[in-house]
N, CA, C and O atoms as a GROMACS GRO file, in nm:
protein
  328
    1UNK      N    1   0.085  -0.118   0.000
    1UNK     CA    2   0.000   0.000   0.000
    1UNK      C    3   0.090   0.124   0.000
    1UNK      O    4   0.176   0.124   0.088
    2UNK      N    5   0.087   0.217  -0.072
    2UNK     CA    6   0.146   0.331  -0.103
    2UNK      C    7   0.153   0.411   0.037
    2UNK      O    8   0.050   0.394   0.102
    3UNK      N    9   0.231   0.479   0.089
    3UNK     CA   10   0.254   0.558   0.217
    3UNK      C   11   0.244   0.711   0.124
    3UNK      O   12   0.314   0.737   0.027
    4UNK      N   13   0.134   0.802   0.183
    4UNK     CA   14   0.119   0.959   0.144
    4UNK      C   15   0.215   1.005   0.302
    4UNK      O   16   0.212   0.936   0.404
    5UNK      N   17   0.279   1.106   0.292
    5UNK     CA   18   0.342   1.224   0.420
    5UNK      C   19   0.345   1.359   0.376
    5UNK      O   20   0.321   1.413   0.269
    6UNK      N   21   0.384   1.402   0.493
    6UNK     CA   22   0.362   1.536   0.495
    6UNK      C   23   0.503   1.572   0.603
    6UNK      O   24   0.526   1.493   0.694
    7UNK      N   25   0.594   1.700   0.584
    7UNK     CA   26   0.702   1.718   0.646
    7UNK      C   27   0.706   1.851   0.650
    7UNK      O   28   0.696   1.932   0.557
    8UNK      N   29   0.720   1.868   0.761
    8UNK     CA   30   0.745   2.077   0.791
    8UNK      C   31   0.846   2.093   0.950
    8UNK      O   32   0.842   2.039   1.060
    9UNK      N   33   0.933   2.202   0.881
    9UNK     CA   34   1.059   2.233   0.988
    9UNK      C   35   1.004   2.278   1.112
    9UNK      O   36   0.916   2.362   1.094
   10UNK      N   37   1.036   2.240   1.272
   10UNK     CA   38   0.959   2.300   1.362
   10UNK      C   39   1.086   2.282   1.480
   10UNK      O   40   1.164   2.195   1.518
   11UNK      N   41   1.051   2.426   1.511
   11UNK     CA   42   1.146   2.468   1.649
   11UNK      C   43   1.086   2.433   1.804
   11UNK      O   44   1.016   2.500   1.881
   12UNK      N   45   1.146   2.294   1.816
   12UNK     CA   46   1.126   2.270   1.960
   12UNK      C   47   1.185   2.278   2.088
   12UNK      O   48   1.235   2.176   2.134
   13UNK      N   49   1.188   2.414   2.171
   13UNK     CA   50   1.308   2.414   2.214
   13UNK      C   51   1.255   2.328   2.397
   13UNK      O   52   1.328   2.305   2.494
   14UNK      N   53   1.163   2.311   2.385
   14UNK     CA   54   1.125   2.219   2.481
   14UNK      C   55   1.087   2.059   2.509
   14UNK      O   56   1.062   1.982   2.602
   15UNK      N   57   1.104   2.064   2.331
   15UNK     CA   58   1.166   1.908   2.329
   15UNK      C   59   1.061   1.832   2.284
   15UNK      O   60   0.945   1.855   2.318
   16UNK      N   61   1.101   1.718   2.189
   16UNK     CA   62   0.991   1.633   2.134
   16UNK      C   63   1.048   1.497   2.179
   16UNK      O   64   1.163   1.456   2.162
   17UNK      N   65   0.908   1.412   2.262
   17UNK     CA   66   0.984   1.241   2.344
   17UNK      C   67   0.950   1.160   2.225
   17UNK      O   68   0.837   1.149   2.176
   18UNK      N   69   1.091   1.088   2.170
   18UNK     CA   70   1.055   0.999   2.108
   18UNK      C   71   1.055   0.858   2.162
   18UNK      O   72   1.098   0.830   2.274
   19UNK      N   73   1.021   0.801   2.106
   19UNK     CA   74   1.051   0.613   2.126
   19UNK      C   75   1.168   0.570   2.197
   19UNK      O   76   1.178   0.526   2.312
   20UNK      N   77   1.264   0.594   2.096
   20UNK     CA   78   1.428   0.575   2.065
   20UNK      C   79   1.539   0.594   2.161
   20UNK      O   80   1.618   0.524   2.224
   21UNK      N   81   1.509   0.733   2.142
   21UNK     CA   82   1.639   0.781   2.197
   21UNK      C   83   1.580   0.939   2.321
   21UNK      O   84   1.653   1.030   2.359
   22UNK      N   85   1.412   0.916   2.358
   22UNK     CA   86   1.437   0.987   2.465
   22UNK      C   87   1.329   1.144   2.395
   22UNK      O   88   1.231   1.141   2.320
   23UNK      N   89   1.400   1.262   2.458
   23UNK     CA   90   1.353   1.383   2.418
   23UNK      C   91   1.442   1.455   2.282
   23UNK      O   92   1.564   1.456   2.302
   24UNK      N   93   1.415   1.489   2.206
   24UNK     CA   94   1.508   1.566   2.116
   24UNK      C   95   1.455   1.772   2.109
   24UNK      O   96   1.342   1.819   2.119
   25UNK      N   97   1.543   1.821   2.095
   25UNK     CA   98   1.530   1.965   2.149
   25UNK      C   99   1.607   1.984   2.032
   25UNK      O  100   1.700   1.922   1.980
   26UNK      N  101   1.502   2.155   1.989
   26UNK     CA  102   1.569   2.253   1.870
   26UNK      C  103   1.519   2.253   1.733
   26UNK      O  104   1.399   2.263   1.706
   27UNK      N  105   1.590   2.243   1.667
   27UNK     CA  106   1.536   2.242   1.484
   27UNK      C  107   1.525   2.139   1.452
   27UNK      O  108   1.628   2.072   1.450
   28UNK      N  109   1.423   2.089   1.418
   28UNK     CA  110   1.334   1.926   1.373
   28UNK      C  111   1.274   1.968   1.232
   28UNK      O  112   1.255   2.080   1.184
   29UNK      N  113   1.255   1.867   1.194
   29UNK     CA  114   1.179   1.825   1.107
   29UNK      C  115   1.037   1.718   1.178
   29UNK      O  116   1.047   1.621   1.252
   30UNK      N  117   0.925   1.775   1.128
   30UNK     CA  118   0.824   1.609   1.163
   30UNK      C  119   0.803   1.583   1.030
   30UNK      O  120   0.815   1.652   0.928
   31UNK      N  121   0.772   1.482   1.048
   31UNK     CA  122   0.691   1.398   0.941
   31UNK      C  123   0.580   1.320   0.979
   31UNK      O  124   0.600   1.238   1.069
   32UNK      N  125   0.446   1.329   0.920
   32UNK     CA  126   0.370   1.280   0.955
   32UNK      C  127   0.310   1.205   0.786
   32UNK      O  128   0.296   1.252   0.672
   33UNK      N  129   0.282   1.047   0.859
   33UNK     CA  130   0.336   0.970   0.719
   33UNK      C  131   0.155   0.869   0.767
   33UNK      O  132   0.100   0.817   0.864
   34UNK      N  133   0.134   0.891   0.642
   34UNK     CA  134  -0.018   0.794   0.665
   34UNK      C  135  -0.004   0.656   0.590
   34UNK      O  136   0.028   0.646   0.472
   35UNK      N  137  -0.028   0.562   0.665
   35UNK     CA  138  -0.031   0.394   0.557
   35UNK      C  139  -0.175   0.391   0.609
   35UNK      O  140  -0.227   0.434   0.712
   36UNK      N  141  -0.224   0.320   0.490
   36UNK     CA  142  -0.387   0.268   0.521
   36UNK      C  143  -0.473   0.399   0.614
   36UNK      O  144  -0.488   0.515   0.576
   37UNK      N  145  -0.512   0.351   0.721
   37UNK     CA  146  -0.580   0.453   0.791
   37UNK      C  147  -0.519   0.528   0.942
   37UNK      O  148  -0.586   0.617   0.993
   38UNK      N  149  -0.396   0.487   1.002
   38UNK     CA  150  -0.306   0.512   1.062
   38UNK      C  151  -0.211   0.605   1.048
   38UNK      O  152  -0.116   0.538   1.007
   39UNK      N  153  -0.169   0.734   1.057
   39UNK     CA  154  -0.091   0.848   1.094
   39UNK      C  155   0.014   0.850   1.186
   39UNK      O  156  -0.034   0.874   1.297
   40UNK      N  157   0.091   0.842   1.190
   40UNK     CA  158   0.270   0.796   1.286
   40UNK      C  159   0.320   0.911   1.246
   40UNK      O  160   0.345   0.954   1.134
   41UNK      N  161   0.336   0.976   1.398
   41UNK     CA  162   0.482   1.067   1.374
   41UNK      C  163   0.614   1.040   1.391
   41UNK      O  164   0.666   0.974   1.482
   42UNK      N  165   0.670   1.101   1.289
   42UNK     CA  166   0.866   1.079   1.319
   42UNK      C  167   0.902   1.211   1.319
   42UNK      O  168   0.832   1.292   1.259
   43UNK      N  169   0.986   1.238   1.370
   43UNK     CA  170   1.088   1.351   1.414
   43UNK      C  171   1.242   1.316   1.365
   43UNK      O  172   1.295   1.206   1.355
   44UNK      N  173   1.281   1.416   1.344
   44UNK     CA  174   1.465   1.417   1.309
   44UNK      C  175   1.502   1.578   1.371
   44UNK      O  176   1.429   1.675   1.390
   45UNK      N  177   1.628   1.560   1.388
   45UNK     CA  178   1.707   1.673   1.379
   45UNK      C  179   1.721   1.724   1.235
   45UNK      O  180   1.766   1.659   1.141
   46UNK      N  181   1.686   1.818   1.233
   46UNK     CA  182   1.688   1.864   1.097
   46UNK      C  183   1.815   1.874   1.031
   46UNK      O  184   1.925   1.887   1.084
   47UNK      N  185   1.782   1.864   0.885
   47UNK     CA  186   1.886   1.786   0.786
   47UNK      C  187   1.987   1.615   0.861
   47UNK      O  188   2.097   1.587   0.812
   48UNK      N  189   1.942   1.549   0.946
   48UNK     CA  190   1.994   1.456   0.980
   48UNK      C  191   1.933   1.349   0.905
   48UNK      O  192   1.836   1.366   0.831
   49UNK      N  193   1.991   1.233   0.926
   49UNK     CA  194   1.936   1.078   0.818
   49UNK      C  195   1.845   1.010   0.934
   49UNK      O  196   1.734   0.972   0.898
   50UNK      N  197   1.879   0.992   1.063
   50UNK     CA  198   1.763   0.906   1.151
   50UNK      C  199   1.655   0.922   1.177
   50UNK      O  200   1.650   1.003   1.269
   51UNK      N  201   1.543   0.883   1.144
   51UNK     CA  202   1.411   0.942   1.213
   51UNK      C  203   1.384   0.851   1.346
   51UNK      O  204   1.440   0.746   1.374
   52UNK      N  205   1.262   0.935   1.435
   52UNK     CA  206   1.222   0.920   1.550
   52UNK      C  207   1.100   0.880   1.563
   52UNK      O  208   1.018   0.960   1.517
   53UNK      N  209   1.066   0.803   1.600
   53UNK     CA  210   0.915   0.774   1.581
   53UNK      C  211   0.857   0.846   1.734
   53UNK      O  212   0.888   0.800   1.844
   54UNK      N  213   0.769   0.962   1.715
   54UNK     CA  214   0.702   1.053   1.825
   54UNK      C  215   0.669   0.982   1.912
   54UNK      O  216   0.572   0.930   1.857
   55UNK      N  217   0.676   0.917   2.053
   55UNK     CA  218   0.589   0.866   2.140
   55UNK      C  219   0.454   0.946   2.156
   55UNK      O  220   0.431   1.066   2.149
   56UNK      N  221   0.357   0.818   2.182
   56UNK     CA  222   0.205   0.868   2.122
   56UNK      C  223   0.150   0.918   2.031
   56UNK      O  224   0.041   0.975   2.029
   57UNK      N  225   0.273   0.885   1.893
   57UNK     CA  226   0.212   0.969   1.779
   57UNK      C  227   0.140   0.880   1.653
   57UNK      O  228   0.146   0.904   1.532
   58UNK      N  229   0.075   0.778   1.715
   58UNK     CA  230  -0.012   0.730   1.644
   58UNK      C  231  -0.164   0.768   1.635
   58UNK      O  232  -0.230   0.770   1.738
   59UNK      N  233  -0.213   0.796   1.529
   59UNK     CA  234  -0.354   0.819   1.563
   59UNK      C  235  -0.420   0.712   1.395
   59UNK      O  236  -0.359   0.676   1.294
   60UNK      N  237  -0.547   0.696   1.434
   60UNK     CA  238  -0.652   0.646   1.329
   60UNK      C  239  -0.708   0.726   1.295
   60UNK      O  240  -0.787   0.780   1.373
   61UNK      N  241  -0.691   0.779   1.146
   61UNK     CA  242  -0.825   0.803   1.079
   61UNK      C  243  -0.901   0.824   1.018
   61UNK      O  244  -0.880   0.778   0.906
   62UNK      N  245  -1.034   0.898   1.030
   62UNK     CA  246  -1.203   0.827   0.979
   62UNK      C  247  -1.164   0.888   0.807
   62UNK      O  248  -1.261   0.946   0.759
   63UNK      N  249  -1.080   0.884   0.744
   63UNK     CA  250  -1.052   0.970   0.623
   63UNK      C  251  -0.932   1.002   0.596
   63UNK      O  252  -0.884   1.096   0.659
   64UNK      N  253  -0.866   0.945   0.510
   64UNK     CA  254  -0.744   1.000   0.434
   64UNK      C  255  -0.754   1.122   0.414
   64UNK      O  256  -0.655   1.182   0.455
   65UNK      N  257  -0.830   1.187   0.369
   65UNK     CA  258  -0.800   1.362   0.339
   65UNK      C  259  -0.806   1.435   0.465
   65UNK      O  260  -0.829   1.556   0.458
   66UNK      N  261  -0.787   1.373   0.594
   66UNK     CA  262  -0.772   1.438   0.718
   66UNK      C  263  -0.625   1.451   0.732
   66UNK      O  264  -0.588   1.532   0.816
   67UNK      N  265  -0.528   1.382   0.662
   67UNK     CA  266  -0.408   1.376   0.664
   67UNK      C  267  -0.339   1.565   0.675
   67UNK      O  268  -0.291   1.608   0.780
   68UNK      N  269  -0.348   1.624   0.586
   68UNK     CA  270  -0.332   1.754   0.599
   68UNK      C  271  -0.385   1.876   0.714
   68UNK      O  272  -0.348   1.993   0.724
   69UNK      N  273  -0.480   1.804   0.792
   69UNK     CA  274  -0.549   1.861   0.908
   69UNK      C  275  -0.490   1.838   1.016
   69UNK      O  276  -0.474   1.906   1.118
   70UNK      N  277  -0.454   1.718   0.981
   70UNK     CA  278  -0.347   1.655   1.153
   70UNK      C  279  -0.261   1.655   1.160
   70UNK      O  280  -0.207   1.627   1.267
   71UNK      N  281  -0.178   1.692   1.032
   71UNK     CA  282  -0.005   1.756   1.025
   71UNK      C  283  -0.036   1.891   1.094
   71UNK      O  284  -0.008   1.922   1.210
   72UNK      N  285  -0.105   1.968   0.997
   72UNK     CA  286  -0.104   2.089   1.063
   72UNK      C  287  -0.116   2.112   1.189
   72UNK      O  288  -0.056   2.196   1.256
   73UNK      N  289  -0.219   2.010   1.233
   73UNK     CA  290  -0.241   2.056   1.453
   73UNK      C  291  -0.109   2.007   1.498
   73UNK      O  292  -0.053   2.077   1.582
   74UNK      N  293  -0.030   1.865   1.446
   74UNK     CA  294   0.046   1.861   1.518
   74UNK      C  295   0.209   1.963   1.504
   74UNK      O  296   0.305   1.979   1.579
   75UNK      N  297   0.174   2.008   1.384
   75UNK     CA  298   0.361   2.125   1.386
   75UNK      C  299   0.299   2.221   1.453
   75UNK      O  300   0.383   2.265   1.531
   76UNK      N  301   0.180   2.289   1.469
   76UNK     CA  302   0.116   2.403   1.570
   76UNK      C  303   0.130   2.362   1.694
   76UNK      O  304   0.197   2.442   1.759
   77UNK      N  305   0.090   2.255   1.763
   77UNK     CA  306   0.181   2.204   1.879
   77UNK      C  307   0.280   2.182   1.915
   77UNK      O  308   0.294   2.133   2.027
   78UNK      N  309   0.398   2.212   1.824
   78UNK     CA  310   0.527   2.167   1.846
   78UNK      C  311   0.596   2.253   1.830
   78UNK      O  312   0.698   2.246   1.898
   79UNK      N  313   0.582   2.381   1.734
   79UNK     CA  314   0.674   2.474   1.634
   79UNK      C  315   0.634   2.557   1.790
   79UNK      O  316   0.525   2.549   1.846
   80UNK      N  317   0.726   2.618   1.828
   80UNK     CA  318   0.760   2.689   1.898
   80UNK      C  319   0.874   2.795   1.892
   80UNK      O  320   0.965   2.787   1.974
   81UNK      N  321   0.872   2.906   1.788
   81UNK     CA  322   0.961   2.954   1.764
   81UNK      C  323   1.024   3.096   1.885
   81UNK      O  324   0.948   3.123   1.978
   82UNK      N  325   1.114   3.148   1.878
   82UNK     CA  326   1.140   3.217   1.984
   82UNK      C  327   1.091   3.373   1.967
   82UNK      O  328   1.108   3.453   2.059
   0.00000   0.00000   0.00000
């Protein structure tokens, strides 16, 4: 099944908890990547190669074209610029 995402730069200077490796703090990238009906966030340090998979950043849902609605709430929750 084809994976649609969505990726926008966001300043976290209070930190995003991933899975992995814990909290990551500063200039990120998210990505929010839809398979089937499921939405997963990953995080990176921006311009880096590893991604992070967001703790709690799974959601379901009722519509693929919600995909662009729930990127957006989640970099508005996160982008914290100074």
């Amino acid at each position: 099944m084809p994976t649609e995402s969505r990726t926008a730069d966001v300043n976290a200077p209070g930190g995003v908890m991933t899975d992995e490796v814990g909290v990551i703090t500063g200039e990120l990238t998210l990505r929010t990547e839809l398979s089937g009906a499921e939405a997963t966030l990953h995080v990176q340090y921006k311009d880096a190669e590893e991604w992070y998979g967001v703790t709690g950043g799974k959601v379901t849902l009722a519509d693929p074209a919600d995909l662009d609605a729930v990127h957006t709430l989640y970099v508005a929750l996160l982008h914290r610029p100074e």
